[in-house]
MIKE-392520 format. One record per atom (N, C-alpha, C): residue in three letters; atom name; x, y negated, z negated. Coordinates in pm, whole numbers. Each point is the difference from the previous one (the first is absolute). Layout:
N
+------+------+--------+--------+--------+
: resn : name :     px :     py :     pz :
+------+------+--------+--------+--------+
:  ALA :   CA :      X :      Y :      Z :
...
+------+------+--------+--------+--------+
% end
This chain:
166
+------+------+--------+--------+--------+
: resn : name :     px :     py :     pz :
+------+------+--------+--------+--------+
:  UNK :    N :   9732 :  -9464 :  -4231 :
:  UNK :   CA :   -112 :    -69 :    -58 :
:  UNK :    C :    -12 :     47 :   -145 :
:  UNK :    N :     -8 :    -97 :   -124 :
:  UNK :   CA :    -31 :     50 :   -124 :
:  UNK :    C :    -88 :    -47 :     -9 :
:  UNK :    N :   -121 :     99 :   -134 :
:  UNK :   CA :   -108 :     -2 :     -8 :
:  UNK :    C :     10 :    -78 :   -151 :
:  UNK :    N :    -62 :   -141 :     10 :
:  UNK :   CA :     12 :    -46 :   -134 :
:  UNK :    C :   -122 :     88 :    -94 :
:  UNK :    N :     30 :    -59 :   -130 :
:  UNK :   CA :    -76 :     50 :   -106 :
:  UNK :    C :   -100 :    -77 :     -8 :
:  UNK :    N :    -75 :    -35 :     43 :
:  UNK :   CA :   -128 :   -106 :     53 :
:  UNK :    C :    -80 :    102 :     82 :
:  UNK :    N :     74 :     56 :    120 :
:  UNK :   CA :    -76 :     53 :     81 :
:  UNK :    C :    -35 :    168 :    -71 :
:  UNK :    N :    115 :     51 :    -36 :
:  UNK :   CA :    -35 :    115 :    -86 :
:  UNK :    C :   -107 :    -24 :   -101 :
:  UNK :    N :     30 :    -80 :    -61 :
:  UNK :   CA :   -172 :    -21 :   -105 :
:  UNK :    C :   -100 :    -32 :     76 :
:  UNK :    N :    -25 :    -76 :     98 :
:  UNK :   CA :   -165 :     39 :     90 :
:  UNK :    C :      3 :     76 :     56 :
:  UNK :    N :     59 :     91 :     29 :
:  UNK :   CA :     19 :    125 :    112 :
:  UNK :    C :    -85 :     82 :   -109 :
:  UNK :    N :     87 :     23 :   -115 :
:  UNK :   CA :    -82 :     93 :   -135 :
:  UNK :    C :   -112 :    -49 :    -47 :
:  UNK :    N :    -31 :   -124 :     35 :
:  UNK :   CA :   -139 :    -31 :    -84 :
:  UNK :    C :    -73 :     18 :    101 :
:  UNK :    N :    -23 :     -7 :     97 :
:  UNK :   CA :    -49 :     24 :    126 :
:  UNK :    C :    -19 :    115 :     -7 :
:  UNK :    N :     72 :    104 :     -3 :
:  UNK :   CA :     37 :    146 :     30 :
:  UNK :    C :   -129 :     68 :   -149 :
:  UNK :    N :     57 :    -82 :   -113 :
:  UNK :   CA :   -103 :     20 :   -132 :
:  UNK :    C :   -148 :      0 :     10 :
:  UNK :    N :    -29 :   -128 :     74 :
:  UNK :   CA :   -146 :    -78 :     59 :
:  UNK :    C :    -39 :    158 :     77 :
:  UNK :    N :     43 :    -18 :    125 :
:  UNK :   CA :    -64 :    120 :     60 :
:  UNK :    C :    -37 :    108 :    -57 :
:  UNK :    N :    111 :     79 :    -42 :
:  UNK :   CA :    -25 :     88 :    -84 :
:  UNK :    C :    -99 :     45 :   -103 :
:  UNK :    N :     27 :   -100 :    -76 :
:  UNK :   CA :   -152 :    -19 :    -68 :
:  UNK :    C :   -121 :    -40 :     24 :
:  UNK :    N :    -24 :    -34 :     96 :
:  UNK :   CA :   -123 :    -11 :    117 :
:  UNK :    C :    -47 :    126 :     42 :
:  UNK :    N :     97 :     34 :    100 :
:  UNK :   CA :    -13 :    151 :     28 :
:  UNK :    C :    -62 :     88 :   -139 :
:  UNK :    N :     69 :     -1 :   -107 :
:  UNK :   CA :     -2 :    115 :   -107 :
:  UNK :    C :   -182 :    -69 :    -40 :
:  UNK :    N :    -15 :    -76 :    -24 :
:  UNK :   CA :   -157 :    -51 :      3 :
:  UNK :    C :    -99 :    -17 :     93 :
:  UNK :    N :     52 :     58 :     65 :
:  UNK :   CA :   -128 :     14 :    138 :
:  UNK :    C :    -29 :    157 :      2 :
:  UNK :    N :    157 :     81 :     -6 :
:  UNK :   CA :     -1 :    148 :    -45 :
:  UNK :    C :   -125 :    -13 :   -111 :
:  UNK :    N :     15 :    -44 :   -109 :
:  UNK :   CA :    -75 :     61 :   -146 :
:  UNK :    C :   -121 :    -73 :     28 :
:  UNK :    N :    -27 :    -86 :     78 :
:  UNK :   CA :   -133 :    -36 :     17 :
:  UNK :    C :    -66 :     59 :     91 :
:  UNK :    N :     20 :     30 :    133 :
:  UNK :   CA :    -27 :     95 :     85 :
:  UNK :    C :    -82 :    153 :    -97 :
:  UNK :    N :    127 :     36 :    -69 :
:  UNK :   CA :     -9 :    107 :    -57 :
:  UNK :    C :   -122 :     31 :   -109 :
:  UNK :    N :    -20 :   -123 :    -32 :
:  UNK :   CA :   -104 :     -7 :   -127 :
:  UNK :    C :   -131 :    -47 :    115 :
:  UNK :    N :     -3 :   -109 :     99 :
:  UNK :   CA :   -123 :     46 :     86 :
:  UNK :    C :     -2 :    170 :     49 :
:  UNK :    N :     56 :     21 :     31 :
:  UNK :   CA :    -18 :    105 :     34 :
:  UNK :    C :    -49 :    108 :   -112 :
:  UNK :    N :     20 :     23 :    -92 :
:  UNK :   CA :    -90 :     73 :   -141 :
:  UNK :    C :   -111 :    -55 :    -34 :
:  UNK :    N :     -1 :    -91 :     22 :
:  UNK :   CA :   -142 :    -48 :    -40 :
:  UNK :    C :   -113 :      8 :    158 :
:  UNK :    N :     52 :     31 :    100 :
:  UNK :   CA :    -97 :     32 :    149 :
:  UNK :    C :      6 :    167 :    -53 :
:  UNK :    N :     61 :     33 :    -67 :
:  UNK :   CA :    -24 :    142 :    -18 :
:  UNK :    C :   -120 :     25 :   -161 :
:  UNK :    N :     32 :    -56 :   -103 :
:  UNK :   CA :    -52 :    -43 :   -107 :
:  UNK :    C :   -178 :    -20 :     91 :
:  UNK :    N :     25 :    -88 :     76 :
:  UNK :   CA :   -199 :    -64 :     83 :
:  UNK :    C :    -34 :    112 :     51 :
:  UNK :    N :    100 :     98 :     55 :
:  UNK :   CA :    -57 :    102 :     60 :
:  UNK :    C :    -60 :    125 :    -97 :
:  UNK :    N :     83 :     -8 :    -77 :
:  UNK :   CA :    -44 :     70 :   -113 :
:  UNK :    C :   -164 :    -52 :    -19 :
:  UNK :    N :     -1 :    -98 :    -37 :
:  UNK :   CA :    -97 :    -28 :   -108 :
:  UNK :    C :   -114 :     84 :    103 :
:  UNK :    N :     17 :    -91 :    110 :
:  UNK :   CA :   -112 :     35 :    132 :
:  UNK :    C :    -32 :    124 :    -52 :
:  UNK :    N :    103 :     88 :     26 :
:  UNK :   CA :    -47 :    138 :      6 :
:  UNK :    C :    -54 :     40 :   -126 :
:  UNK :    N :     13 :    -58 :   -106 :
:  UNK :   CA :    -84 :     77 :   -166 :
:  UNK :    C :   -121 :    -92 :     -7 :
:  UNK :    N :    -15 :   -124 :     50 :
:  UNK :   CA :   -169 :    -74 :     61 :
:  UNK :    C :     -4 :    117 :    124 :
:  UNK :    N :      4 :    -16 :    116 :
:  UNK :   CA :    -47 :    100 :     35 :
:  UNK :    C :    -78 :    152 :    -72 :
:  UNK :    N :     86 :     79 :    -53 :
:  UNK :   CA :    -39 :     82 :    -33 :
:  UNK :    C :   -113 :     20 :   -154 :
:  UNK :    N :     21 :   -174 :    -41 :
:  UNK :   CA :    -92 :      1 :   -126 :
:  UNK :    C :   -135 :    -79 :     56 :
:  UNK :    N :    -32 :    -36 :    182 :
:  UNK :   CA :   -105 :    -38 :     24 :
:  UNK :    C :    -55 :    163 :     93 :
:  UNK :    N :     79 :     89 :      8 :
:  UNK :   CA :    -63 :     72 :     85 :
:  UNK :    C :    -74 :    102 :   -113 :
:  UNK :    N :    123 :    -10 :   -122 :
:  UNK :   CA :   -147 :     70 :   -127 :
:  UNK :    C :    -86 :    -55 :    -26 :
:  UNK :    N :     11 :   -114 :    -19 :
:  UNK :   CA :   -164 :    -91 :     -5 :
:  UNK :    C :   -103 :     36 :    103 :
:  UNK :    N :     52 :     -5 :    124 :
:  UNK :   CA :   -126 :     78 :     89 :
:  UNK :    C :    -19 :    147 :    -43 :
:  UNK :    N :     78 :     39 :    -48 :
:  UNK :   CA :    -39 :    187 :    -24 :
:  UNK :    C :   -104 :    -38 :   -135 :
:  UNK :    N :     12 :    -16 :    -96 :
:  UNK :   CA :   -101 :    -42 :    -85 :
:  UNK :    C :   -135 :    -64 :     16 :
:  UNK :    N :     27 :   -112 :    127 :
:  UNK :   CA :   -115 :    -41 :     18 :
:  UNK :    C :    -73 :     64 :     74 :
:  UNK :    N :     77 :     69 :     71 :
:  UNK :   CA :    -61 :     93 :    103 :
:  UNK :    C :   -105 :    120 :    -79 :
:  UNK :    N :     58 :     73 :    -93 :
:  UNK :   CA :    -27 :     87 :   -100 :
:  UNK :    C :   -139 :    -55 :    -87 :
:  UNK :    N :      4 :   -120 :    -14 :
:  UNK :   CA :    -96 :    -20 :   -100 :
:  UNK :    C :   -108 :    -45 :     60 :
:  UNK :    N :      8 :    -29 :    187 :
:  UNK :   CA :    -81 :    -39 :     74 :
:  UNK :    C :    -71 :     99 :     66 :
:  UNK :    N :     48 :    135 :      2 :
:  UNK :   CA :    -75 :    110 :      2 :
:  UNK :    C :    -82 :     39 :    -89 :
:  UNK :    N :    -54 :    -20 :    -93 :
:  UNK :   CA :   -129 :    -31 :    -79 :
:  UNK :    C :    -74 :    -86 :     17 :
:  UNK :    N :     55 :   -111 :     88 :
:  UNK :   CA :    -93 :   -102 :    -24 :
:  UNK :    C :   -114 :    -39 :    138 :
:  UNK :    N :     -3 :    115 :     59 :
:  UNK :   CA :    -95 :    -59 :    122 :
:  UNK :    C :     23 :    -24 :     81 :
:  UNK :    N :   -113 :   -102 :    100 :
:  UNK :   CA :     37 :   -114 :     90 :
:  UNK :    C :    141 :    -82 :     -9 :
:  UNK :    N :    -23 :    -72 :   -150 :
:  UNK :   CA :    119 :   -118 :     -5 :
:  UNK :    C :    105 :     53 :    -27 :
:  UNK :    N :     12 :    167 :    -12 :
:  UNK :   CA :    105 :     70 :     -9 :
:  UNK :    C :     80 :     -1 :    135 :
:  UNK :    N :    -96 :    -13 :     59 :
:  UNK :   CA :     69 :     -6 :    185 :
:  UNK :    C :     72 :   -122 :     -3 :
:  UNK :    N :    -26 :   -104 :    -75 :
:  UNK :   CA :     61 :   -101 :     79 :
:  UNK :    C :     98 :    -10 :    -86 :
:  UNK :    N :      4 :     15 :    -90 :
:  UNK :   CA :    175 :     -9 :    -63 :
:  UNK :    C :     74 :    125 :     42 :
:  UNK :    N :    -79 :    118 :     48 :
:  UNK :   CA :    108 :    119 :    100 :
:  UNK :    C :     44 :    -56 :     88 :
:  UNK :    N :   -108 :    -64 :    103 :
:  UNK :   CA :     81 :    -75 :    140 :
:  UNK :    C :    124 :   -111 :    -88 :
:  UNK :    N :    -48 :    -98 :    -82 :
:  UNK :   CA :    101 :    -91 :      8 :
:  UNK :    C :    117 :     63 :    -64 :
:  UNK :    N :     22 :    129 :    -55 :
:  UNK :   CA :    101 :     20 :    -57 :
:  UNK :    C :     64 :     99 :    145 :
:  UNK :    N :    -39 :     30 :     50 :
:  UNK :   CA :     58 :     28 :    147 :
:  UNK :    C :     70 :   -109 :     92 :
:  UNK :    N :    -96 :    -87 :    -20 :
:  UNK :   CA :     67 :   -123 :     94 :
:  UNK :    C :    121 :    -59 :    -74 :
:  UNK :    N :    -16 :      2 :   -161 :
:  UNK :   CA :    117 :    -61 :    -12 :
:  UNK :    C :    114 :     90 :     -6 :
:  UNK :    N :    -33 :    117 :      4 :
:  UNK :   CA :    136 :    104 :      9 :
:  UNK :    C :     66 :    -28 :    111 :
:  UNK :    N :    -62 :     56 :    108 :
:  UNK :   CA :     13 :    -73 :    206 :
:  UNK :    C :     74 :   -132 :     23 :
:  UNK :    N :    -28 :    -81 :    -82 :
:  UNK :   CA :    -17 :   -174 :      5 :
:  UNK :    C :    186 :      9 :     39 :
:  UNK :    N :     38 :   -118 :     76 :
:  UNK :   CA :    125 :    -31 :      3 :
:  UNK :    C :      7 :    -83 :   -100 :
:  UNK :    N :    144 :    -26 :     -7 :
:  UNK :   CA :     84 :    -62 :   -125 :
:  UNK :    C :   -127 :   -166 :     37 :
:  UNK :    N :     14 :    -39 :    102 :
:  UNK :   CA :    -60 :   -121 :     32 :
:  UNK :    C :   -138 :    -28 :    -80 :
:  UNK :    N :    -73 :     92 :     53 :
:  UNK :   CA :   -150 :     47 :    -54 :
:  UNK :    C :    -52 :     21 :   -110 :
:  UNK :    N :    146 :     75 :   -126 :
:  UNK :   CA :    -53 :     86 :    -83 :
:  UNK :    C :    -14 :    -93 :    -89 :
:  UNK :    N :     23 :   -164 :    -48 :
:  UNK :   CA :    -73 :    -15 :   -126 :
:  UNK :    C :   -156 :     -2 :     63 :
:  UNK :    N :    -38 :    -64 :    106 :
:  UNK :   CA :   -100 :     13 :    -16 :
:  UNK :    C :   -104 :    127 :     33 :
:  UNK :    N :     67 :     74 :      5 :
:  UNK :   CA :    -78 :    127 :    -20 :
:  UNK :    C :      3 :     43 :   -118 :
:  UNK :    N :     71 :     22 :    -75 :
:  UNK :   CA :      7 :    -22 :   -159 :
:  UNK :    C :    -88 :    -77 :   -100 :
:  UNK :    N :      2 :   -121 :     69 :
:  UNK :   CA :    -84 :    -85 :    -40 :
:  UNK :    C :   -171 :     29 :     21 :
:  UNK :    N :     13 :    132 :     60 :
:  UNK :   CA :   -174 :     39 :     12 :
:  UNK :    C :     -2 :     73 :    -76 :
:  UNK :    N :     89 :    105 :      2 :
:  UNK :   CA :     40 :     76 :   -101 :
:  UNK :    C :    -35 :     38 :   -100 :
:  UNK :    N :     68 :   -190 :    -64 :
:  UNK :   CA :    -11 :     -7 :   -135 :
:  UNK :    C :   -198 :    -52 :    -38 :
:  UNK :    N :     -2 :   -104 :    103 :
:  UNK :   CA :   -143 :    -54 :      7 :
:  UNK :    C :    -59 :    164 :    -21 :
:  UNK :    N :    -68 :     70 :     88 :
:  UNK :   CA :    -12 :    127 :    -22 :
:  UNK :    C :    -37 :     76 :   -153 :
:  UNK :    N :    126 :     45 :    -63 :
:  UNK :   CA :      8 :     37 :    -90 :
:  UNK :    C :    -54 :    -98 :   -131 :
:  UNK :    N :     27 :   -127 :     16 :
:  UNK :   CA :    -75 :   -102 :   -101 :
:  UNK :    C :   -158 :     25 :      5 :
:  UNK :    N :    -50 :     67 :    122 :
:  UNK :   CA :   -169 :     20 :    -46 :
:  UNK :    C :    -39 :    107 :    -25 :
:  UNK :    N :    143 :    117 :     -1 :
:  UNK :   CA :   -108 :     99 :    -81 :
:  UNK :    C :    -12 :     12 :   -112 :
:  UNK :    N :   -118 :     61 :    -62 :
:  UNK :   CA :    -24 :    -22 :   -165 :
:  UNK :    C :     85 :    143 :    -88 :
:  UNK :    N :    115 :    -30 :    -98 :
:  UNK :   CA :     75 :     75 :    -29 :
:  UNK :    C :    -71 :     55 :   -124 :
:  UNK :    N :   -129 :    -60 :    -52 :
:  UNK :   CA :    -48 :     79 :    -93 :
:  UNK :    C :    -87 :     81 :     31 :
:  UNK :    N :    -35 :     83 :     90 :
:  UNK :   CA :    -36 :    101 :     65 :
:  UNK :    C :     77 :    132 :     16 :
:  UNK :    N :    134 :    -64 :     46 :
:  UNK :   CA :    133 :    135 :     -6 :
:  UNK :    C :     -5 :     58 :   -116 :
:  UNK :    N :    115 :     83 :     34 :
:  UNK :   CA :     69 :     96 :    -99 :
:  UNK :    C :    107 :   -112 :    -77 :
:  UNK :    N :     28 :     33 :    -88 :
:  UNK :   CA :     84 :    -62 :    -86 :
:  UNK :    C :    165 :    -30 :     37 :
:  UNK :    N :      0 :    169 :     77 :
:  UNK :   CA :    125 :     -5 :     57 :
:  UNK :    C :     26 :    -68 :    163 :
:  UNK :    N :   -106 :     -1 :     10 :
:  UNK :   CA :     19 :    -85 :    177 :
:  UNK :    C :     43 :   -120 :    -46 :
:  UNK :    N :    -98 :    -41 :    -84 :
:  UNK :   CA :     21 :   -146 :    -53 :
:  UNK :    C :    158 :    -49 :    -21 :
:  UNK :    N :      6 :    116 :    -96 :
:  UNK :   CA :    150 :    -17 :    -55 :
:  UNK :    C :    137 :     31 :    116 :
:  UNK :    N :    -58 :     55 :     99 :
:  UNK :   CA :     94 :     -6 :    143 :
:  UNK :    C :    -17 :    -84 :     78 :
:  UNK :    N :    -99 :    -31 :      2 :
:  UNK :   CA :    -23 :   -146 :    111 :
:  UNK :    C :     75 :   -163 :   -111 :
:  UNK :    N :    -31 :    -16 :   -114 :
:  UNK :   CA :    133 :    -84 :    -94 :
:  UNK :    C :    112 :     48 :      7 :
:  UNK :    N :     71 :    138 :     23 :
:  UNK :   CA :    120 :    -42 :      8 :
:  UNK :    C :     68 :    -45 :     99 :
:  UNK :    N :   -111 :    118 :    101 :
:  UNK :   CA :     69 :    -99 :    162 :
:  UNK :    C :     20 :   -131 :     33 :
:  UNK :    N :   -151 :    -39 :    -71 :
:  UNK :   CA :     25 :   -225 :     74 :
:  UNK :    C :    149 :    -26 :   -107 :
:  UNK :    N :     -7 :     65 :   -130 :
:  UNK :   CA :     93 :    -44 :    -66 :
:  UNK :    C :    158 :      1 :     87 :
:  UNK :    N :     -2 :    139 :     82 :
:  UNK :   CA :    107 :     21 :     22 :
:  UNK :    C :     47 :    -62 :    134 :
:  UNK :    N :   -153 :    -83 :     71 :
:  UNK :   CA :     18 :    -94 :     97 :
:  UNK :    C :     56 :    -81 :    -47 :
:  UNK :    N :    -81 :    -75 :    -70 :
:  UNK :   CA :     57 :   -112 :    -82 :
:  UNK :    C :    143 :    -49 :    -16 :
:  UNK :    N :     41 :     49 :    -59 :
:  UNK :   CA :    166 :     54 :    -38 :
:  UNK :    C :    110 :     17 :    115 :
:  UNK :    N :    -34 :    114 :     73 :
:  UNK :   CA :     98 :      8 :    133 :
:  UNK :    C :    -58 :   -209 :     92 :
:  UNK :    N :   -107 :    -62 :      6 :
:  UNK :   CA :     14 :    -57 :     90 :
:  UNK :    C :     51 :   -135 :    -89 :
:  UNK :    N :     33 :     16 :   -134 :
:  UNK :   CA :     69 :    -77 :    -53 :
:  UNK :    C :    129 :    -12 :      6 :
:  UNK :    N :     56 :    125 :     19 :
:  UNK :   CA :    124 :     54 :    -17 :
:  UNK :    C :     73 :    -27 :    135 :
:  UNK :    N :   -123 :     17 :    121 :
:  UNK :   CA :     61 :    -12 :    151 :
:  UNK :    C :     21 :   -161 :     52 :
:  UNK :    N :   -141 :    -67 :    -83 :
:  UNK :   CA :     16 :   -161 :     -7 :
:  UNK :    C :    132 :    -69 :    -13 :
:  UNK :    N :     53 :     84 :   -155 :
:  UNK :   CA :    122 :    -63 :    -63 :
:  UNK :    C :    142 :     38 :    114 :
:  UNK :    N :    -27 :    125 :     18 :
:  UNK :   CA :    118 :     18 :    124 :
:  UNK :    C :     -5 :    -79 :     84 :
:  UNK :    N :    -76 :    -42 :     61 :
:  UNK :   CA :    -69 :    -60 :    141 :
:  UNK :    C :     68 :   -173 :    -83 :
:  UNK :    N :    -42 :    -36 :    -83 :
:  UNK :   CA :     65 :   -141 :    -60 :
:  UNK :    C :    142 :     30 :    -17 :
:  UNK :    N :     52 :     97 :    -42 :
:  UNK :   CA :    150 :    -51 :    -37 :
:  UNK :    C :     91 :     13 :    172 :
:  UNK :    N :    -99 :     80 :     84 :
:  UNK :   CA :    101 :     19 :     82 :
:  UNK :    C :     -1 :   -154 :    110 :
:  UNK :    N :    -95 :    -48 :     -2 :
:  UNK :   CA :    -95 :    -93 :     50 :
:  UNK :    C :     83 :   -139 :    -42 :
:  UNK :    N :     78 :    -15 :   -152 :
:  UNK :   CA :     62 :    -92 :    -65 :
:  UNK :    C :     97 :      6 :     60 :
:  UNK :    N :     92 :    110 :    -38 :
:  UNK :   CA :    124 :    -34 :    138 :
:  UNK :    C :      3 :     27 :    130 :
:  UNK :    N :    -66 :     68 :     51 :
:  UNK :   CA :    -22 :    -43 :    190 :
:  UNK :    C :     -8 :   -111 :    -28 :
:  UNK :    N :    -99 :   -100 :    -17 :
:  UNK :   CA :    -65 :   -114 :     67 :
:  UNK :    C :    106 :   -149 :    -44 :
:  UNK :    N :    184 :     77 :    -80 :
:  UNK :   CA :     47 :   -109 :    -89 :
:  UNK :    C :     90 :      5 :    167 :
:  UNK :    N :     44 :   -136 :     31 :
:  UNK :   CA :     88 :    -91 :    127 :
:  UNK :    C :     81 :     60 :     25 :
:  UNK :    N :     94 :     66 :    -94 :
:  UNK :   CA :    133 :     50 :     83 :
:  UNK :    C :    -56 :    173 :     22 :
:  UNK :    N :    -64 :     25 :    -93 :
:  UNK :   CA :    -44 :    165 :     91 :
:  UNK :    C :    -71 :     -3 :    138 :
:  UNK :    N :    -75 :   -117 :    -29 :
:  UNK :   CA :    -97 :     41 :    155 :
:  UNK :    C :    152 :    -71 :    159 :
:  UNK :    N :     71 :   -122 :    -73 :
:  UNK :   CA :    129 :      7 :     85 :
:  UNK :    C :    102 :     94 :     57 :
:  UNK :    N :    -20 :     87 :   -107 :
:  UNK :   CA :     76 :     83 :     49 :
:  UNK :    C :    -61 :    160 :     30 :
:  UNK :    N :   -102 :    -54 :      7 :
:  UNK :   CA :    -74 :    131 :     34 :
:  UNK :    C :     -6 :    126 :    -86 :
:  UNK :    N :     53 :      9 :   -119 :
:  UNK :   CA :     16 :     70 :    -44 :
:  UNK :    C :   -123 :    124 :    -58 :
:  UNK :    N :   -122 :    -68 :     35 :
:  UNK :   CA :   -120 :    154 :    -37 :
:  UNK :    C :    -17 :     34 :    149 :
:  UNK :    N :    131 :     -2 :     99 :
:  UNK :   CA :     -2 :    128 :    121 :
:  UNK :    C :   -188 :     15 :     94 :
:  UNK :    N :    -30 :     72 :      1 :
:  UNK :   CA :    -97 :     49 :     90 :
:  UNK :    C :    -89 :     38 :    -71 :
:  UNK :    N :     12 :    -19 :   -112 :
:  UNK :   CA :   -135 :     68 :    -99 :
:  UNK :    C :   -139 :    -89 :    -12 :
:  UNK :    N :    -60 :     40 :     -2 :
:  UNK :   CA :   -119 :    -73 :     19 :
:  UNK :    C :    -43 :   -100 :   -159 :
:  UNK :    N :    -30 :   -103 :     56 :
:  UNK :   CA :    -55 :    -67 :   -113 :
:  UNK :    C :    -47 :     41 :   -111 :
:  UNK :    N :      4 :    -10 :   -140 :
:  UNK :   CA :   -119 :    101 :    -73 :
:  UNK :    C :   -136 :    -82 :    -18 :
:  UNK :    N :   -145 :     32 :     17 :
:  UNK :   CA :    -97 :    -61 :    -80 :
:  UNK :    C :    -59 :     54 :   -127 :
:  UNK :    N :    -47 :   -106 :    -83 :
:  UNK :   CA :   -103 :     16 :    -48 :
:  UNK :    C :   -129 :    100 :     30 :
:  UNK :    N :    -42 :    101 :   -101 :
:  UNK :   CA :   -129 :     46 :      6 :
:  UNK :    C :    -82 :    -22 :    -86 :
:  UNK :    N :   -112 :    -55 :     44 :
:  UNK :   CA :    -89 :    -49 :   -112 :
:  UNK :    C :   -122 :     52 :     41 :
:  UNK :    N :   -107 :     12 :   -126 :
:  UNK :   CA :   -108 :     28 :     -9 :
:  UNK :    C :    -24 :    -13 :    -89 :
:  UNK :    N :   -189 :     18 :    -36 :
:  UNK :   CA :    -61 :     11 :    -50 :
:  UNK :    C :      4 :    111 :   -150 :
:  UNK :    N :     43 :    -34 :   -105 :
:  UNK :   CA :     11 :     96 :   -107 :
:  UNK :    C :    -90 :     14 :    -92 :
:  UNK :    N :   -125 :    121 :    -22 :
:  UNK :   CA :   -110 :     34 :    -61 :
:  UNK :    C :     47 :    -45 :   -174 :
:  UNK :    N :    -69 :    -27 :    -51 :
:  UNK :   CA :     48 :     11 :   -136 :
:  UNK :    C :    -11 :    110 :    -87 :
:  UNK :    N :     56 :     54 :      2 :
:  UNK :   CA :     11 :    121 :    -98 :
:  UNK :    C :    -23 :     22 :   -149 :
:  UNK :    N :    -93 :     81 :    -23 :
:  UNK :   CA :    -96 :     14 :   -134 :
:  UNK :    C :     90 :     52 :    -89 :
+------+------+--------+--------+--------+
% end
């Protein structure tokens, strides 16, 4: 049996096709996959820039009384809060902290309680934007065909309520 030169050229273009399929599912895979790590990141520096926001509010709510209690509890609950829960525990949070009167403080509470929302601010911008780029290619036809973001969990959106900062 001879193999004409017809069949050798689709055998190789064929052989090419795959190949380069394969090699793009590799580098796409690979790049979902940095960016489920990239969301996890962010999580964790929002995380840790909403759990200083409760230490501040917490701090500045120990001067303040009664209504000092209730932004202690809600900054407890939203520490506790599951991932599910926590904007809107946050979202009391922030309600919370919007009624106490900052011209009463110290200058420097003041100036710690702005950098924190600031530094909310920022990380849940930063976790947003992860959460979108990874969100752009999962949700494009041939990744979710081929399965390629594996077992990792969806990323969402976290949103809330952002104080405006003086």
């Amino acid at each position: 049996m001879t193999v004409s030169a017809l069949t050798v050229l689709v055998t190789g273009l064929i052989v090419v096709v795959v190949v380069a399929g394969l090699g793009w599912a590799y580098k796409t895979a690979n790049r979902l996959d940095r960016l489920h790590v990239r969301v996890d990141l962010a999580w964790q520096a929002l995380d840790a820039a909403l759990a200083r926001r409760a230490v501040v509010g917490r701090t500045i709510a120990a001067g303040l009384g009664p209504t000092g209690r209730e932004l202690i509890a809600a900054a407890d609950v939203a520490e506790r809060a599951d991932r599910d829960q926590r904007e809107d525990a946050e979202n009391v949070v922030s309600a919370r902290l919007a009624q106490v009167d900052t011209s009463g403080l110290r200058s420097q509470l003041v100036a710690e309680l702005a950098d924190a929302e600031t530094r909310v601010m920022m990380a849940r911008r930063f976790h947003n934007d992860a959460v979108r780029d990874t969100l752009a290619l999962r949700l494009r036809r041939p990744v979710r065909w081929l399965h390629l973001g594996g077992t990792a969990p969806v990323p969402r959106y976290f949103e809330i309520v952002e104080r405006g900062v003086d």
